[in-house]
Legacy VTK file of the C-alpha trace (Angstrom):
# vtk DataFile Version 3.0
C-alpha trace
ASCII
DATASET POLYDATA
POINTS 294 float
192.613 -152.019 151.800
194.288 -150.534 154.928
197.912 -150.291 152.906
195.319 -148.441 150.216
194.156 -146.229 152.807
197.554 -145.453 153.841
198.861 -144.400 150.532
195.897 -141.901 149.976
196.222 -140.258 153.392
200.203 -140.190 152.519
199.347 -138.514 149.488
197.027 -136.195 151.085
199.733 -134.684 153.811
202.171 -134.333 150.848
199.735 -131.850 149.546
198.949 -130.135 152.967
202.045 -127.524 152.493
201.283 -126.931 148.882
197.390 -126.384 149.896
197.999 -124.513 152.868
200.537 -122.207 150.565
197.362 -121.607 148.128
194.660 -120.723 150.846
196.871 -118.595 153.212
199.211 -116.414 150.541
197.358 -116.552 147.493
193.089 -117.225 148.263
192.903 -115.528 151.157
194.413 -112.089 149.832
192.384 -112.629 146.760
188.849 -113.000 147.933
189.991 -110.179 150.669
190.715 -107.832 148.064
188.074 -108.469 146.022
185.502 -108.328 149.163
186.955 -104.828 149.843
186.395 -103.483 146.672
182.598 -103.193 147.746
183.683 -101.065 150.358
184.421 -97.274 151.045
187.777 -98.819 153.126
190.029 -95.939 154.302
191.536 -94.532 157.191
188.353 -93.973 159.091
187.474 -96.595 161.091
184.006 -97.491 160.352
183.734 -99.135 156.947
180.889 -99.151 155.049
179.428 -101.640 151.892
179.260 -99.416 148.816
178.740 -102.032 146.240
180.219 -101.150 142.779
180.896 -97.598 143.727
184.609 -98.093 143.449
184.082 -99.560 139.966
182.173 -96.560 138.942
184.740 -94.129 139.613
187.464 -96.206 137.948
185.741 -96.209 134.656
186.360 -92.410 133.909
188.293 -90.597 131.375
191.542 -90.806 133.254
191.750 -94.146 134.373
191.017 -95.053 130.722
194.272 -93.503 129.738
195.923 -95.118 132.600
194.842 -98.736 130.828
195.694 -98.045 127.419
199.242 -96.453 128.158
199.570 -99.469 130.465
199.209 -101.748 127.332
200.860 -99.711 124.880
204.081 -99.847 127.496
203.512 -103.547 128.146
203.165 -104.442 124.374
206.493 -102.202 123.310
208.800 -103.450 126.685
207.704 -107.210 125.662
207.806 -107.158 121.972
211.253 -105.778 122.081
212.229 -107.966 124.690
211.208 -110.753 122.221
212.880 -109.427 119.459
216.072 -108.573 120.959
215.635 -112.147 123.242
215.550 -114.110 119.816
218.407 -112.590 118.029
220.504 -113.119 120.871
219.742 -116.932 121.351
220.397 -117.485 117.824
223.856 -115.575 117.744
224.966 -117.214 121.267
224.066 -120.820 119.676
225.690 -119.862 116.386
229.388 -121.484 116.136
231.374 -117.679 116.361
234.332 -116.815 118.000
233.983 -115.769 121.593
230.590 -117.519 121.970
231.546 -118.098 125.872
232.242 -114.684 126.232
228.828 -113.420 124.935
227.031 -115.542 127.280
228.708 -113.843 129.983
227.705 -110.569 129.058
224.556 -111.547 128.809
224.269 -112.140 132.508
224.814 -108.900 134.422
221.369 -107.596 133.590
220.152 -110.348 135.612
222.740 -110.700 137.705
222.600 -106.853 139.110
219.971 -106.461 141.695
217.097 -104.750 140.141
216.723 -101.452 142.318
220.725 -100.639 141.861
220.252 -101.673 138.063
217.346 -99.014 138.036
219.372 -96.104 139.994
221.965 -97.101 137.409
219.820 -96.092 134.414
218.585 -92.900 136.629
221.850 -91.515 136.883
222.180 -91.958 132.929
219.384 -89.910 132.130
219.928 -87.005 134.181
220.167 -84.004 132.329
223.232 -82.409 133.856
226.107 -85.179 134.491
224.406 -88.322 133.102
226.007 -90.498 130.088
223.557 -90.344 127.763
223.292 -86.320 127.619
226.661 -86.420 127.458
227.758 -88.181 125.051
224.694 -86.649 122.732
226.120 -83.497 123.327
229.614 -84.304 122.528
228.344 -85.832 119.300
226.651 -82.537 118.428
223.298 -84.709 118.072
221.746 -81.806 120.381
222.559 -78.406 122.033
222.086 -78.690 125.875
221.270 -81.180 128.149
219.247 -83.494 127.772
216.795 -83.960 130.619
215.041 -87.366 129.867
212.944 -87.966 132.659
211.778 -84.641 132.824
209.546 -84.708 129.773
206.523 -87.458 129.746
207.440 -89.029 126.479
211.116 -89.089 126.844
210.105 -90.659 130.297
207.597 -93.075 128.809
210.272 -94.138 126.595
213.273 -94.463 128.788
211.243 -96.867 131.325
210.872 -99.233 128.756
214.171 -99.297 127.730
215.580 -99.870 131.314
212.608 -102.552 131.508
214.055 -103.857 128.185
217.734 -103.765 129.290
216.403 -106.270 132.901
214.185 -108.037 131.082
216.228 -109.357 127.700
218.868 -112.088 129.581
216.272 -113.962 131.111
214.378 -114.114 127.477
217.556 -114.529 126.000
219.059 -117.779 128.247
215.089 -119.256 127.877
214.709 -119.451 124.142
218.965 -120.606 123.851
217.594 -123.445 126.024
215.056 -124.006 123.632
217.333 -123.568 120.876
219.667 -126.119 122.213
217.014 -128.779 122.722
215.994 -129.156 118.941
217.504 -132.371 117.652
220.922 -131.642 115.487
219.819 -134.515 113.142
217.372 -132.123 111.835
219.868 -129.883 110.921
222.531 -131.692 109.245
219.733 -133.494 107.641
218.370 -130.052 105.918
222.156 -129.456 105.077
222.527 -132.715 103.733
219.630 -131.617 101.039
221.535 -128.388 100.561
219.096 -125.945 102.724
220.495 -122.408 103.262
220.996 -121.120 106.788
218.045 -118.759 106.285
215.888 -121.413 105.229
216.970 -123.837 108.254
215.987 -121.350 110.743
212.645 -120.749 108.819
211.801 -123.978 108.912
213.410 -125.815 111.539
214.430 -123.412 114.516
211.522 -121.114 114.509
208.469 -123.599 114.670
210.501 -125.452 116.718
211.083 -123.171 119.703
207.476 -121.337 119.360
206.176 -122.942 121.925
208.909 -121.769 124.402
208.620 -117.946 122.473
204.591 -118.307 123.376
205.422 -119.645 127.092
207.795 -116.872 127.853
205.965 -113.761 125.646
203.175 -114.665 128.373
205.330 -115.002 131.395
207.024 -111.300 130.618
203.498 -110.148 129.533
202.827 -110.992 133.595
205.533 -109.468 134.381
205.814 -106.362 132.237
202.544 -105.629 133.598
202.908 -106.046 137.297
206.240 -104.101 136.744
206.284 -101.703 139.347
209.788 -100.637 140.575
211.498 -99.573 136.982
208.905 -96.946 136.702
208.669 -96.113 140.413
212.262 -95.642 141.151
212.473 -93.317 137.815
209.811 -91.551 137.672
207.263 -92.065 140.189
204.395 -91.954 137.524
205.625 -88.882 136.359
205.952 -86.457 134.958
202.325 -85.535 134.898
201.353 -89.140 134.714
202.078 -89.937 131.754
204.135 -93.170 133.114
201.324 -94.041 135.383
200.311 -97.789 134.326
197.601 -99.286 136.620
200.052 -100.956 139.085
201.217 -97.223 140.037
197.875 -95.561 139.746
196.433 -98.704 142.670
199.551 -98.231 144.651
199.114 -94.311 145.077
195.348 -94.814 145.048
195.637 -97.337 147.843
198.620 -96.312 149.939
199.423 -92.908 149.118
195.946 -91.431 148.981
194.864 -93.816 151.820
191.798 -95.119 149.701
191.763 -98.362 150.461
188.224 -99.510 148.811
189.370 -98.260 145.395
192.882 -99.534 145.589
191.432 -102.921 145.844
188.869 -102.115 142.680
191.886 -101.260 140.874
193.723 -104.300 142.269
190.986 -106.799 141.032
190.818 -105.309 137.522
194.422 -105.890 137.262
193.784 -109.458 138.210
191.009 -109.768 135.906
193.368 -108.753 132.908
196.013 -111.228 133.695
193.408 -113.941 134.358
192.317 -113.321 130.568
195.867 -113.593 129.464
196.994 -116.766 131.611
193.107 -118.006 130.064
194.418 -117.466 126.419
198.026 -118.764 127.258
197.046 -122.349 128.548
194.165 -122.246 125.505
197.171 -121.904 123.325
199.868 -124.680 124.976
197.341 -126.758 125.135
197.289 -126.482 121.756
200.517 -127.023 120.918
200.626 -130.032 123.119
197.760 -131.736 121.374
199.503 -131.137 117.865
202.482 -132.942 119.675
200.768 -135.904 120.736
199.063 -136.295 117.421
LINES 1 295
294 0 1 2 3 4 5 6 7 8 9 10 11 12 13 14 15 16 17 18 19 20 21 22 23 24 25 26 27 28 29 30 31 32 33 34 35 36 37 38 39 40 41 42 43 44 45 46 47 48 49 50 51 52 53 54 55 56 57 58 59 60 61 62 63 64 65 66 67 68 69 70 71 72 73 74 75 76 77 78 79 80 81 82 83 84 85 86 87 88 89 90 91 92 93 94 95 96 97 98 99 100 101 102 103 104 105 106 107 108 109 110 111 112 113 114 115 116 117 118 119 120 121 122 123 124 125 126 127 128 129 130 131 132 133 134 135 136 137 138 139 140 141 142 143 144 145 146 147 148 149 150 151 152 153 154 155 156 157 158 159 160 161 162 163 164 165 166 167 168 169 170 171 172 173 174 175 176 177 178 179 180 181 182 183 184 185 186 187 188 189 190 191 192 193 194 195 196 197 198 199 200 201 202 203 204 205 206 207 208 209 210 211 212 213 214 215 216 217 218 219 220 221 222 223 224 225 226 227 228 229 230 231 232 233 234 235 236 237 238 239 240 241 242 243 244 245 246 247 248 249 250 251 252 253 254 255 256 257 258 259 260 261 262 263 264 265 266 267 268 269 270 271 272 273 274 275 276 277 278 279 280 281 282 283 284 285 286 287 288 289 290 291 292 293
């Protein structure tokens, strides 16, 4: 009984860092948040309960454009992500000459921190001496220069290709490890019966790494979402906020504008949307895993 005891309580202070981790970093800020959101929270230094106020003033006109361009961004950056992701773990697992070398290249992306990676892009789309006006422009493909961020759908689009261009060799390297894990018995046994390459990636690679496609589509769905720095560094929401997803819209609502209250609405509707999507994503692996066990 005692040696019983002993064990449990063992057990128990193993979990003490972990639990203190979850109530100090990630509970605490949580219900915080989500108990200022009832509040008119600013500058001033009495703070009074509002109730849903805050939420009231988010659901307007504006902010509703701020949600949908903050999916439509999220849904291009990750789909292409995916796509591009995909291709390139096939072609790095494919047997082609100077295999080692396209890994490499795959790697400074990632590698780069992501700030200088993002001034990197900047410089590119300025108008006057960046790369990409210039070499339009040598090309004859336009007249003058071609100021990128300066124009909201140029700017809408450039963000997610610099989120696109950080994103892809962390997509990639998951789904090649995926790739790499599928049993090579299937393989030469579908080339034993004379399957084409198409049709062994149709029906062998594909189904076989979609649960590792679902896993990561989700994780740089998160991500994509929470993005803030790509489209802070470039544009800062601009121009005219038409790259102002809801992670910039709570930051300037909550830091720049000094509204602290409606940050925090903002902050918890955020947190509601990637609730539903981590909700859908464990509906769907568990899923997969009971099909496995079957």
């Amino acid at each position: 009984m005692d040696a019983k005891r002993s064990a449990v309580i063992f057990a128990w202070l193993l979990l003490v860092p972990a639990l203190l981790y979850i109530t100090l970093i990630v509970a605490y800020p949580l219900v915080d948040t989500f108990i200022l959101s009832f509040t008119d929270a600013s500058l001033k230094k009495v703070t009074n309960w509002v109730g849903f106020i805050n939420y009231e003033k988010i659901f307007n006109a504006t902010f509703a454009d701020v949600i949908t361009r903050t999916f439509i961004w999220t849904f291009f950056s990750v789909s292409i992500k995916m796509i591009i992701g995909t291709f390139g773990a096939v072609l790095l697992n494919s047997a082609v000459p100077g295999r080692a070398i396209f890994r490499i290249l795959t790697m400074p992306p990632w590698i780069v921190p992501m700030a200088i990676g993002i001034f990197m892009w900047g410089w590119m789309y300025n108008g006057q001496f960046g790369m990409i006006s210039g070499v339009l422009q040598n090309l004859g493909l336009v007249d003058g220069p071609v100021a990128f961020l300066a124009y909201g759908r140029t700017a809408f689009w450039a963000t997610i290709v610099t989120d696109v261009w950080i994103g892809v060799p962390m997509v990639t390297l998951y789904l090649l490890a995926a790739i790499q894990s599928i049993p090579q018995d299937l393989y030469e046994a579908a080339w034993t019966d004379g399957a084409s390459r198409a049709y062994r990636f149709r029906r062998i690679t594909l189904p076989l790494m979609l649960p590792a496609m679902i896993t990561m589509s989700v994780l740089s769905l998160i991500s994509t979402f929470n993005s803030f720095d790509i489209i802070w560094i470039l544009t800062r929401g601009g121009p005219n906020g038409e790259t102002t997803t809801m992670i910039i819209d709570t930051y300037k609502t909550a830091i720049g504008a000094y509204k602290y209250g409606e940050g925090a609405a903002r902050a918890v509707l955020i947190c509601i949307f990637l609730s539903i999507f981590t909700f859908f994503y464990f509906r769907i692996t568990s899923r997969f895993s009971q099909e496995a066990t079957r």
